[in-house]
N, C-alpha and C positions, 0 to 999 in steps of 0.2 A: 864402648863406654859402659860399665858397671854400676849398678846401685851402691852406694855407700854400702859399708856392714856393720856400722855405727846406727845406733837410732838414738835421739836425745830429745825426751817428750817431758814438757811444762807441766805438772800436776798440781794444780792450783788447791785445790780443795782441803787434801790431807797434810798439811806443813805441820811438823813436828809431832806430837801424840795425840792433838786435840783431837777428842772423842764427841761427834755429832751425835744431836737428837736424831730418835728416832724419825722425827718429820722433816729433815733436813735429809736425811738418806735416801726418804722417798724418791729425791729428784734423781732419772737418769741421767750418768756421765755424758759429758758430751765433749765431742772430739773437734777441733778447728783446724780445718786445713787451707792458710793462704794463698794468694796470689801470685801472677805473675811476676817479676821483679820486685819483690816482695818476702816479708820475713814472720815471722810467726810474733815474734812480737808488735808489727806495725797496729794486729788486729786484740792489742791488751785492752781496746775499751771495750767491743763485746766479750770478753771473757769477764771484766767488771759490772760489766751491763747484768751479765747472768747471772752471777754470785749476789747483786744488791739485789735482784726479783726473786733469787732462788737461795738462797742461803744454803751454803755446805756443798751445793753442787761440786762433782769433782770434772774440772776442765781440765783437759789437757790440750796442749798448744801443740803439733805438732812441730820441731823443729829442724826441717829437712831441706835441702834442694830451695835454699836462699837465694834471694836475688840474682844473678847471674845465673843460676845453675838453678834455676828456677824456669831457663829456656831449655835445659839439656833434656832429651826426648821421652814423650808421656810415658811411654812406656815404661821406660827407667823407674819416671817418677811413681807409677802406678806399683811397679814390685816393691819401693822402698817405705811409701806410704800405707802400701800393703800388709807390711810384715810389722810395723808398729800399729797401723789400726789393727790386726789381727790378734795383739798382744792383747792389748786393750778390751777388746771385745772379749777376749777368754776369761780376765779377770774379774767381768763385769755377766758371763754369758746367761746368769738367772735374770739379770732384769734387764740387762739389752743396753745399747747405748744411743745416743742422738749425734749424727756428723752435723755440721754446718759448713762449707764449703765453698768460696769466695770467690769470685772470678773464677781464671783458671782451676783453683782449689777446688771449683763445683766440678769440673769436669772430671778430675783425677779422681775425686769422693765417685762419683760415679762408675770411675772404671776400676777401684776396690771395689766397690758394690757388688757391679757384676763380675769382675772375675777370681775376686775370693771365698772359697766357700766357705761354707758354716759359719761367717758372720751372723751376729745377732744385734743387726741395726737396726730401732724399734722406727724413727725421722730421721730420714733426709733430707736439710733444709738447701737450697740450690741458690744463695745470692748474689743474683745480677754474673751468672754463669754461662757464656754460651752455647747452651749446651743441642743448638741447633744447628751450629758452627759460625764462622766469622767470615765476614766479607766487607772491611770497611778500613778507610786508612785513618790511625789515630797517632795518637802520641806514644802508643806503647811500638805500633808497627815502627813507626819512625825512628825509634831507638833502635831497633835491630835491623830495622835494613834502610838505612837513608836514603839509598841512589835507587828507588822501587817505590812504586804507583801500585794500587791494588789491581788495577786491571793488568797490571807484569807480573805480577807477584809468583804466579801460579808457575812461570817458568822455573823457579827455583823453589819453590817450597813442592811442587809435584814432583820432585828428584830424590836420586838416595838420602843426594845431600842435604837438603831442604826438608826432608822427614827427621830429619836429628833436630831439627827443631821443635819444640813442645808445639809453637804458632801452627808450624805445617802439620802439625798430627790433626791438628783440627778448622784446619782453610776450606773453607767451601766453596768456591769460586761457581757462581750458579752460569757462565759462562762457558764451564769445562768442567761439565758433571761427570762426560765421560772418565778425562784423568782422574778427578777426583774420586772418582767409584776405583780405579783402578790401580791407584797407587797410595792411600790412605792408609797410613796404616793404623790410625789409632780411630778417629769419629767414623770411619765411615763404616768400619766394625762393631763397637758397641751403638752403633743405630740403626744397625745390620741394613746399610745401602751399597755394600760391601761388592768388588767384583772378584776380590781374593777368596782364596779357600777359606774358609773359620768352622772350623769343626767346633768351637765352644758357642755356637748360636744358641745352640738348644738353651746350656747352662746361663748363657748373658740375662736371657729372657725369664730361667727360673729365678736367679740373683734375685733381680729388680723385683721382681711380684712379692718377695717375701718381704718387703717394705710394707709396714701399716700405715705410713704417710709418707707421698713422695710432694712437697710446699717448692714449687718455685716462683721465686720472685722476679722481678724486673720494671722497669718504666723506661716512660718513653725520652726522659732527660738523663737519659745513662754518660751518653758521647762515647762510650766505646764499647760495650756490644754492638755487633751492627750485622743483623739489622736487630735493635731490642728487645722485639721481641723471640729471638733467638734464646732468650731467659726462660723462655716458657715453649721451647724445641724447634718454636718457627724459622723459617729459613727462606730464602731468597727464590724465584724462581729466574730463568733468563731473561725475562723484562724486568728485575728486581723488584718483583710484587712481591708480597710480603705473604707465604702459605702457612697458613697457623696450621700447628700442629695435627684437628682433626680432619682437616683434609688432605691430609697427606696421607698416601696406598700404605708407607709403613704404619701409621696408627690402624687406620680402615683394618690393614692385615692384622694387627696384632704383633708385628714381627718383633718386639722389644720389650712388650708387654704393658705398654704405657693407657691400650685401648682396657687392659683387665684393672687396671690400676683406676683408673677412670671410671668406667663402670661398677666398681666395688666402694667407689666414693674416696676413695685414696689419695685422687690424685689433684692438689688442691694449686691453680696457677693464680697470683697475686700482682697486682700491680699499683705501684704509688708514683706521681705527679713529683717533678722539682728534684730529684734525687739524683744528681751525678754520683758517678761511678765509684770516687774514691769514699763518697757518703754511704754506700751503704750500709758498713758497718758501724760508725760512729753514730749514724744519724739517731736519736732518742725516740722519734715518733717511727721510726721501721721496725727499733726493737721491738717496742712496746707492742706494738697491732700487727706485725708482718711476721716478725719470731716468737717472742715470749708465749705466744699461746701455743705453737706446737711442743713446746720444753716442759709444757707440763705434766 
């Protein structure tokens, strides 16, 4: 399966010849990459959200790997996503740009991140993204796989087959770390817990550092991150305790560069109360105090 060769990106900002103030220009572009079963338009109220706080902002919506084809495997998604964020950043490469990147969308923004070079992404805002992987059964598993319990899951999504899945690119099964170390091809790499070869570790790790702010957000009323705090990289152990990010040997090591990111004051993790999953971007009191202040 191929990445389209098509790219078709929403540019909110520049319609027709209007010519912005100078103080309208200030604001960097900022890029939105949706969700899972999901469409670039579902998320028009934060791109409204941002245009009425920032006026003249230039939004682009990305419009790729829709709904259905929005499970076709990260990887795919990551070159396709790749090569339109890359566009974008070129046009933009004196002042940089800002992703926002939604659910699944945070994961894929992340793996542009790192594995495109010469981006000039100034924020990376991560909303309600797993990006510590997934181990939970919701409504989005149950559409894709009906006859499957999470604690089976790992049988088919640990397969060739099961990796053509965007889900299985990033299942965590804290039960079968082993497979999961050994047959991942997408999270277990860019969060180098990796048992395959990856010669681009080095590069994954410079990627991410060149980030001036890396904001993830998440709460504990998500219902489908899981575990939710996996928003802010934590993940499951085999008693499904819940190991936040700094105690984990990949942060302690460094291996992703999340520990430089942190220590340079970077790396900013957020959490807000009441907020199920499909709110986070609509919701008015997340933009306001959870986004808008890194877009400026």
């Amino acid at each position: 399966m191929q990445a389209p060769s098509w790219v078709f990106v929403f540019s909110v900002a520049l319609l027709g010849s209007v010519v912005l103030p100078d103080t309208a220009r200030a604001y960097r572009p900022v890029v939105i990459v949706h969700g899972i079963l999901d469409s670039a338009l579902a998320l028009f109220h934060l791109r409204n959200a941002i245009l009425e706080a920032h006026p003249g902002t230039e939004v682009y919506m990305v419009a790729m790997f829709q709904d259905m084809k929005s499970a076709w495997p990260m990887w795919t998604q990551v070159l396709g996503f790749g090569n339109a964020i890359k566009n974008i950043s070129d046009i933009h490469k004196d002042q940089g740009i800002n992703i926002i990147g939604y659910s699944q969308g945070g994961l894929i923004s992340r793996g542009v991140i790192q594995s495109v070079d010469d981006l000039n992404v100034h924020t990376f805002i991560s909303l309600s993204s797993p990006q510590g992987g997934q181990y939970g059964d919701t409504s989005y598993l149950r559409f894709l796989f009906p006859h499957y319990l999470k604690d089976s899951l790992y049988k088919i999504l640990y397969s060739k087959f099961g990796q053509t899945f965007s889900v299985g690119g990033y299942w965590r099964d804290p039960h079968h770390l082993d497979l999961y170390r050994s047959t991942s091809q997408y999270l277990a790499l860019i969060n180098q817990e990796t048992r395959l070869p990856n010669p681009n570790a080095t590069s994954y790790k410079t990627n991410l550092t060149k980030l001036k702010k890396l904001v993830l957000i998440g709460g504990p009323e998500d219902g489908v991150i899981t575990p939710w705090q996996s928003a802010h990289f934590g993940n499951f152990d085999e008693n499904e305790t819940v190991v936040p990010l700094t105690e984990q040997d990949s942060y302690k090591n460094d291996d992703s560069g999340l520990r430089t990111l942190n220590e340079r004051g970077d790396l900013v993790l957020l959490e807000m109360a009441g907020i199920t999953h499909v709110k986070w971007h609509v919701d008015p009191t997340v933009f306001r105090y959870l986004i808008q202040p890194y877009l400026s």
